[in-house]
C-alpha positions in Angstrom: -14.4 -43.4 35.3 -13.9 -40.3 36.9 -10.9 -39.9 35.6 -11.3 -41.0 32.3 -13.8 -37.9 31.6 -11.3 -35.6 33.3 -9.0 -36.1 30.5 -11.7 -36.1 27.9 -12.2 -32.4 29.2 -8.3 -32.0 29.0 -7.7 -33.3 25.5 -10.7 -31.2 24.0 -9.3 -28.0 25.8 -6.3 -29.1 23.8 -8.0 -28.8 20.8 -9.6 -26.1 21.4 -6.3 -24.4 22.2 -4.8 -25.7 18.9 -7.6 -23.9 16.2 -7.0 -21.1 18.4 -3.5 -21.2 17.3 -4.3 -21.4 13.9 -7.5 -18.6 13.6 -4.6 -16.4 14.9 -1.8 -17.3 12.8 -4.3 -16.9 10.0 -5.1 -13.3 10.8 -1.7 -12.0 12.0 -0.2 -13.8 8.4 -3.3 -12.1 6.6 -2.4 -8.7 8.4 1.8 -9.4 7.7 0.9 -10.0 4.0 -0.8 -6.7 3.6 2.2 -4.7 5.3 4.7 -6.8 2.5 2.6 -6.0 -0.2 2.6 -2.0 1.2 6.5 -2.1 1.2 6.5 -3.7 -2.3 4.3 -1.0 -3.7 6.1 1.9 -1.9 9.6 0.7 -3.1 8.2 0.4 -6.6 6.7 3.9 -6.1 10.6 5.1 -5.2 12.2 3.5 -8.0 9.6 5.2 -10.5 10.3 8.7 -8.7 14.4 8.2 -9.3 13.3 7.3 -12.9 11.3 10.7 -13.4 14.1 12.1 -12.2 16.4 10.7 -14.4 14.4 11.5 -16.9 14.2 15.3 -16.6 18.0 15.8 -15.2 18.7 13.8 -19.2 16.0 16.4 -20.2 17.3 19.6 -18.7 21.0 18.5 -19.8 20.5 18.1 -23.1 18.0 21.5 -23.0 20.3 23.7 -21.5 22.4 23.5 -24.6 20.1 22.8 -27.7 16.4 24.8 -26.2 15.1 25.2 -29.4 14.6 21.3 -30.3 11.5 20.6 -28.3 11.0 17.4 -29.6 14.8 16.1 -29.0 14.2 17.0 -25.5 10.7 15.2 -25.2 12.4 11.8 -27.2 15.0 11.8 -24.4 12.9 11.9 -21.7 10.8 9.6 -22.9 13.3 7.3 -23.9 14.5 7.0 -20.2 11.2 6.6 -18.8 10.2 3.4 -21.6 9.9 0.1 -20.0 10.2 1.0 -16.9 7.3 2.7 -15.7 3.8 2.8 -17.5 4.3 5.9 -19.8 0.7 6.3 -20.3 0.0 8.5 -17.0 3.2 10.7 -18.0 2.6 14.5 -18.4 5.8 16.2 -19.3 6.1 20.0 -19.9 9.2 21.7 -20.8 9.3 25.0 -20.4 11.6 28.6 -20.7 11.5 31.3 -18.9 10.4 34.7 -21.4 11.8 38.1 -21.3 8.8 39.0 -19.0 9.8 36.5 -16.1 6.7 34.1 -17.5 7.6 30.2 -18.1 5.8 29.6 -21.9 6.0 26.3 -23.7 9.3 25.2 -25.5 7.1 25.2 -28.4 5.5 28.4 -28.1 8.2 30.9 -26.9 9.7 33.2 -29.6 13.2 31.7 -30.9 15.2 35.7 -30.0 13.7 35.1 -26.6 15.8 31.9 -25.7 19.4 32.5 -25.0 22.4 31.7 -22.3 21.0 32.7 -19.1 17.6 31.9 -19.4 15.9 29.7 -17.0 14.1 26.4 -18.3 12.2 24.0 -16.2 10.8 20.4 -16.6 8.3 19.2 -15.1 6.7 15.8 -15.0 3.6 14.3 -13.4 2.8 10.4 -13.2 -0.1 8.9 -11.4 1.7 5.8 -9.9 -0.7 2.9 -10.0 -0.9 1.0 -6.6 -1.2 -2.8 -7.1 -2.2 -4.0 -3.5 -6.0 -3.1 -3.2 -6.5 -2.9 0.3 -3.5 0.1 -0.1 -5.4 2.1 -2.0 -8.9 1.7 0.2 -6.5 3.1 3.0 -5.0 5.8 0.9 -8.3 7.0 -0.6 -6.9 6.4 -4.2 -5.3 3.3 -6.0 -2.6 5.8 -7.5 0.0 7.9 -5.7 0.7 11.2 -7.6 4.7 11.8 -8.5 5.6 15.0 -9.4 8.8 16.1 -10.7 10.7 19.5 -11.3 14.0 20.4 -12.8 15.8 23.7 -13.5 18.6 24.6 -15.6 20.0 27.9 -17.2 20.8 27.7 -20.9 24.2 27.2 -21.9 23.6 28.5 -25.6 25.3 32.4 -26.4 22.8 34.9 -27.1 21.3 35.6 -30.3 23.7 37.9 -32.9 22.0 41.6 -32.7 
């Protein structure tokens, strides 16, 4: 009988050693899964970076040669940022470089004021939304913030005196 309960002892340590097994396969899967879904998110965080970045580099080339059509400039760069990020947390600012050194507004700066040489810049902000929650508990925020600046010097001649 002796024996008998001896390997009633084994066979439950067995067992025990078994849901062990799984309670940490659980976890460590759990804890794998979270690091997959941070890679995920951080790779589509990249790919919408090289998208704003596209997107003002189609900007600033077409800008650097027709500055005075605001809205051509903002339809391109919108037009490569469509369907493939969420447009809706894009702010885009195209500006020139005055007479004075100051960047104003394409819409704002005085036409004799924009002419070869000058500088203009893009810029474009985009809160990228995180999907994983437990990301944005350890980031503080569910979005990460992409910012964006281009520079180009106007190709267009100067203004007849």
């Amino acid at each position: 009988m002796m024996k008998k309960a001896q390997y009633f002892v084994v066979d439950e340590a067995k067992d025990l050693q078994k849901g062990q097994s799984l309670v940490e396969l659980a976890i460590s899967m759990t804890l794998l899964f979270i690091l997959l879904a941070g890679v995920v998110d951080f790779g589509r965080a990249i790919m919408a970076y090289f998208v704003l970045q596209d997107a003002a580099e189609e900007g600033i080339v077409f800008g650097t040669s027709y500055p005075t059509d605001c809205n051509q400039i903002l339809d391109r760069i919108h037009n490569n940022i469509d369907n493939q990020i969420n447009n809706n947390n894009t702010v885009i600012n195209v500006s020139i470089k005055d007479d004075a050194g100051v960047f104003q507004s394409c819409y704002s700066i005085p036409f004799a004021q924009v002419y070869a040489g000058k500088l203009m810049r893009i810029e474009i902000t985009n809160d990228f939304p995180i999907t994983m929650p437990f990301l944005g508990t350890i980031l503080g925020s569910q979005t990460i913030p992409l910012s964006i600046t281009t520079n180009g010097t106007i190709l267009r001649p100067p203004p007849p005196d």
